[in-house]
C-alpha positions as CSV (number, residue, x, y, z in Angstrom):
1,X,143.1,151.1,189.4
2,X,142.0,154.0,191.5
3,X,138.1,154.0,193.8
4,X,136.6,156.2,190.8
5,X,137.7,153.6,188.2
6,X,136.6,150.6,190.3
7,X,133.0,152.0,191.1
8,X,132.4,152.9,187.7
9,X,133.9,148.8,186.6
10,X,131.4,147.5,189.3
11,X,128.4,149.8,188.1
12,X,129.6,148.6,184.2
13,X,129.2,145.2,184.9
14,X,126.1,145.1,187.0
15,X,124.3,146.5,184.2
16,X,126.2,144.3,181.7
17,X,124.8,140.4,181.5
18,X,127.6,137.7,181.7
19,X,126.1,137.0,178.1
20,X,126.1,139.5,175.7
21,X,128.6,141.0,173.3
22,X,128.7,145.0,173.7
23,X,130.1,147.7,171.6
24,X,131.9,151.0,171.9
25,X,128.5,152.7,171.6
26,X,127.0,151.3,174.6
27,X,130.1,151.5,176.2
28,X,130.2,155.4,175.9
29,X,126.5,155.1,177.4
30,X,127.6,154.1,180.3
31,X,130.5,156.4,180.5
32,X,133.1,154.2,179.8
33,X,135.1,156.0,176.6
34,X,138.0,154.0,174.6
35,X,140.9,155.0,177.2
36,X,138.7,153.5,179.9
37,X,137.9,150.4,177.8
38,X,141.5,150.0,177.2
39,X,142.2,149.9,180.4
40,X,139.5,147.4,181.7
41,X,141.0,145.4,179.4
42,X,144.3,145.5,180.3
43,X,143.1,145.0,184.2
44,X,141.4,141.6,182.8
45,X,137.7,143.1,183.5
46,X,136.8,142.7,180.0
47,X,137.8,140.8,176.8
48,X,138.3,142.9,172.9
49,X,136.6,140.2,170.6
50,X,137.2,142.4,167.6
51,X,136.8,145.9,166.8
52,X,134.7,147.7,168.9
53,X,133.4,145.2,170.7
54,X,133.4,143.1,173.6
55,X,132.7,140.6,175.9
56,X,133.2,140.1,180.2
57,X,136.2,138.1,181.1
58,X,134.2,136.2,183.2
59,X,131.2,135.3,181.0
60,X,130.2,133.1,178.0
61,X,128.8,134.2,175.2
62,X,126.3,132.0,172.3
63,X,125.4,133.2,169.2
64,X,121.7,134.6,170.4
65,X,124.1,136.6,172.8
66,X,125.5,138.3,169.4
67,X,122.0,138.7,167.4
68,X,120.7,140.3,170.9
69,X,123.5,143.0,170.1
70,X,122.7,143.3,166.7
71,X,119.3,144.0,167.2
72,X,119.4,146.1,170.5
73,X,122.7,148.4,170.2
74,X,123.1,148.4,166.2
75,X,119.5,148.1,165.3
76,X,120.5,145.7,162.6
77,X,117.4,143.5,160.8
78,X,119.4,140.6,161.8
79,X,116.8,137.6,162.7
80,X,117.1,134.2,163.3
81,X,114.8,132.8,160.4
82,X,114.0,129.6,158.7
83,X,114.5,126.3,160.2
84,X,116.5,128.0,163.1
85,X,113.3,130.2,163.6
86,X,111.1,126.6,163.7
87,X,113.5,125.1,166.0
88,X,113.2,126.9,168.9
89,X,109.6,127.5,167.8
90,X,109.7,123.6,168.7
91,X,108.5,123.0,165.3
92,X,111.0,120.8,163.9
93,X,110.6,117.6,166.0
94,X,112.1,115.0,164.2
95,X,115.8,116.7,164.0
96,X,118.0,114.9,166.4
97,X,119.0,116.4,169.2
98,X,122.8,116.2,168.3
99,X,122.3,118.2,165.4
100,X,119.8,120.6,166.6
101,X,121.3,124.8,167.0
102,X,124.7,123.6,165.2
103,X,123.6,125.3,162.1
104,X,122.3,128.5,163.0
105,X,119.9,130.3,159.5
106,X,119.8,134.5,160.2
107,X,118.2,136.7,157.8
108,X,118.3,140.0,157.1
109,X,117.6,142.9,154.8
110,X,119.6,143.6,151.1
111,X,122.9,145.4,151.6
112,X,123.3,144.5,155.8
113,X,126.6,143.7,156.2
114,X,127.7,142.1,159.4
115,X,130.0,143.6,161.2
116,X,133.6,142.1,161.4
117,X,133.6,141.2,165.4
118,X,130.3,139.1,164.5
119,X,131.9,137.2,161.6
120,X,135.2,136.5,163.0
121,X,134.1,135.8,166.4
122,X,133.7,132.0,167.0
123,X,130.1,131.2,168.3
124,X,130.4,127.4,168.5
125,X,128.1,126.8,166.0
126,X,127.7,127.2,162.0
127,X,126.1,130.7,161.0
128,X,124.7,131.0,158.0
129,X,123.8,134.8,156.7
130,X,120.9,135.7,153.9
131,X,120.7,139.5,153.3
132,X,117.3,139.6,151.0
133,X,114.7,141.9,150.5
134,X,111.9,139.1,150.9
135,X,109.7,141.0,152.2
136,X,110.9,144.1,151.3
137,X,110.3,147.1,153.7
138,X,108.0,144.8,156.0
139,X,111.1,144.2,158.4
140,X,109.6,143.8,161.6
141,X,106.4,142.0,159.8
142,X,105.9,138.2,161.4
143,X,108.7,138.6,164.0
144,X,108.3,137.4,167.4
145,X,110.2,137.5,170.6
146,X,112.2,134.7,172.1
147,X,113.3,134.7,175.5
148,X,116.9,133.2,176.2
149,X,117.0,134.0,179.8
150,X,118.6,136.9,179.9
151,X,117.8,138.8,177.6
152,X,115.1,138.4,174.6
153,X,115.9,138.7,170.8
154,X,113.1,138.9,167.8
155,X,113.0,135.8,165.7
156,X,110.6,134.9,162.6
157,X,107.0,133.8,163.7
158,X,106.2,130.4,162.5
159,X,104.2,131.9,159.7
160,X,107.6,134.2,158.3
161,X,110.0,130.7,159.3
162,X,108.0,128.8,156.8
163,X,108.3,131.3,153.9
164,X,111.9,131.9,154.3
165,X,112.5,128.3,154.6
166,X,110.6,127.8,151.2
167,X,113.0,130.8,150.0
168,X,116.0,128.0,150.9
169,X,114.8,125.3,149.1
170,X,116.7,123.9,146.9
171,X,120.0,125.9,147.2
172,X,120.0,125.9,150.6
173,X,117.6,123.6,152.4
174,X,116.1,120.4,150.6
175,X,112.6,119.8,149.3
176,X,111.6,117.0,151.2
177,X,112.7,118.5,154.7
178,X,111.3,122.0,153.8
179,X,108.3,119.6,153.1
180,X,108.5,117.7,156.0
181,X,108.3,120.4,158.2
182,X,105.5,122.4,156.8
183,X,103.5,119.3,157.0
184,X,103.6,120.0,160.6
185,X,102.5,123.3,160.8
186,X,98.8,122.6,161.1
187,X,98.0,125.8,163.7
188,X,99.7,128.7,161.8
189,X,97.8,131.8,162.0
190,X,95.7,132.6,158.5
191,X,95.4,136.4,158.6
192,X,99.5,136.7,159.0
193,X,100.0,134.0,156.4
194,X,97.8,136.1,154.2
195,X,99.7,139.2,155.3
196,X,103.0,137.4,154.4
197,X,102.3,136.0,150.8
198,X,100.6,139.7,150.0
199,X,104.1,140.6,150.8
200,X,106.2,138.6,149.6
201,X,108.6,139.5,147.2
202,X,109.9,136.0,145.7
203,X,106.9,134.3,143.3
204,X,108.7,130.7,143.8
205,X,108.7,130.8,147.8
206,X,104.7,131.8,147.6
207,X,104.3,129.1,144.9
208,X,106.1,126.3,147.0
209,X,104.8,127.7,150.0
210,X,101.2,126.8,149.0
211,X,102.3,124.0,146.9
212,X,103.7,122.3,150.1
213,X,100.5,123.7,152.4
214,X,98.0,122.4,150.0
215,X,99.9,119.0,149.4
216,X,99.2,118.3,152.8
217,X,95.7,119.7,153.3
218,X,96.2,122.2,156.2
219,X,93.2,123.5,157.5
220,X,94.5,127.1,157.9
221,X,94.8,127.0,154.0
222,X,91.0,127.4,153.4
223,X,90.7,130.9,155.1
224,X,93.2,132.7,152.8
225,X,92.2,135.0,149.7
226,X,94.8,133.9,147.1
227,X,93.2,136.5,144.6
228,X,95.1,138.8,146.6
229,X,98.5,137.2,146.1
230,X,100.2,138.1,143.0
231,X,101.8,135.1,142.3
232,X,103.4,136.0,139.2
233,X,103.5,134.4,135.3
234,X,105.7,131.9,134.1
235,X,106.4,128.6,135.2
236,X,108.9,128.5,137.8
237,X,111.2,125.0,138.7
238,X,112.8,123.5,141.8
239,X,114.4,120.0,139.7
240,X,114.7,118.7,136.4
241,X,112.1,115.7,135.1
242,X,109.9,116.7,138.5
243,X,106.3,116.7,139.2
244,X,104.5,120.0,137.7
245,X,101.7,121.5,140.1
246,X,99.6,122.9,137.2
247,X,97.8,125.2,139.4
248,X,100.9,127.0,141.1
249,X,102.6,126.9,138.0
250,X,105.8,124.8,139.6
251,X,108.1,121.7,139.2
252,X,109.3,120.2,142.1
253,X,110.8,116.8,143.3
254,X,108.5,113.8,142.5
């Protein structure tokens, strides 16, 4: 490798963190075109983990390491949501630690494919992928930032985790854990919460949503305007031979 290719590797990786996957796109940015990548590769600087992507030979890559390149150089949706989201929120406390970011939950919008690299690569961990249009065009509505060192991604506010989570439950996550959890979400802020259900796109998350919140008598619950939620008609159902909440119009788990 000649001085102007090894300047231009050292430059490459002193903007690049050990951490992150990057693609050809932010390759190019820095000036490094596919005949250079090829050849980085071949010289052992840096590692093809599928196409157009890659990662340093010398670093280690998680999963937040792959969302962080979703988000930042493919401007996907992609999110960690749900119980993830509550996780490292610190709002599910009574996981153990053993099982706790095995099974990672990312959502994100109707028709947003993951790319191939992502879906082949192996993270270490379970990923489990909902495109929905929840809240429809809202996207960025209720996320948050999460540092991981590094670098930061956006994840769900505590207020959007909850929601999505309800949006599991039952083919995905189970009543009594979904319950569980929001039982412990006693500071969640009302104004997005209201924001969120106006929003909403799914009539049985909102119902079990404020089925669960109500069940256990958080205080937050007393500041929202439900006339404004559009809760829809019909009686919706979680189980067979449950117990029906009469005024959310819902049967869930006794």
């Amino acid at each position: 490798m000649d001085r102007q290719n090894r300047s231009k590797i050292n430059k490459l990786l002193r903007n690049w963190p050990k951490d992150i996957i990057v693609v050809s796109s932010w390759l190019e940015k820095q000036g490094v075109y596919r005949q250079l990548a090829e050849t980085y590769v071949k010289s052992g600087w840096i590692e093809r983990i599928g196409k157009g992507a890659f990662r340093r030979a010398d670093g280690e890559v998680k999963w937040s390491g792959g969302v962080y390149t979703l988000q930042s150089q493919l401007n996907m949706s992609v999110h960690p949501a749900g119980k993830t989201a509550l996780q490292l929120l610190g709002n599910v406390h009574y996981i153990p630690a053993s099982l706790k970011q095995t099974k990672i939950v990312l959502f994100g919008v109707k028709g947003e494919k993951l790319p191939q690299w992502f879906k082949g690569y192996n993270w270490g961990v379970s990923i489990r992928y909902v495109m929905t249009g929840l809240f429809g065009a809202e996207v960025d509505l209720g996320l948050t930032s999460y540092d991981f060192g590094n670098y930061e991604i956006k994840i769900s506010s505590a207020e959007k985790a909850a929601m999505e989570l309800c949006y599991d439950v039952p083919l995905r996550e189970s009543f009594d854990e979904a319950s569980h959890i929001i039982a412990g979400l006693t500071t969640l802020r009302p104004r997005l919460v209201q924001e969120l259900l106006e929003k909403c796109n799914s009539v049985k998350t909102k119902r079990l949503f404020m089925h669960l919140a109500e069940k256990h008598n958080l205080d937050w619950v007393e500041k929202l305007d439900l006339k404004k939620v559009d809760f829809g008609k019909g009686k919706r159902s979680l189980c067979r031979n449950g117990y029906y909440d009469g005024k959310y119009k819902i049967v869930v788990p006794k």
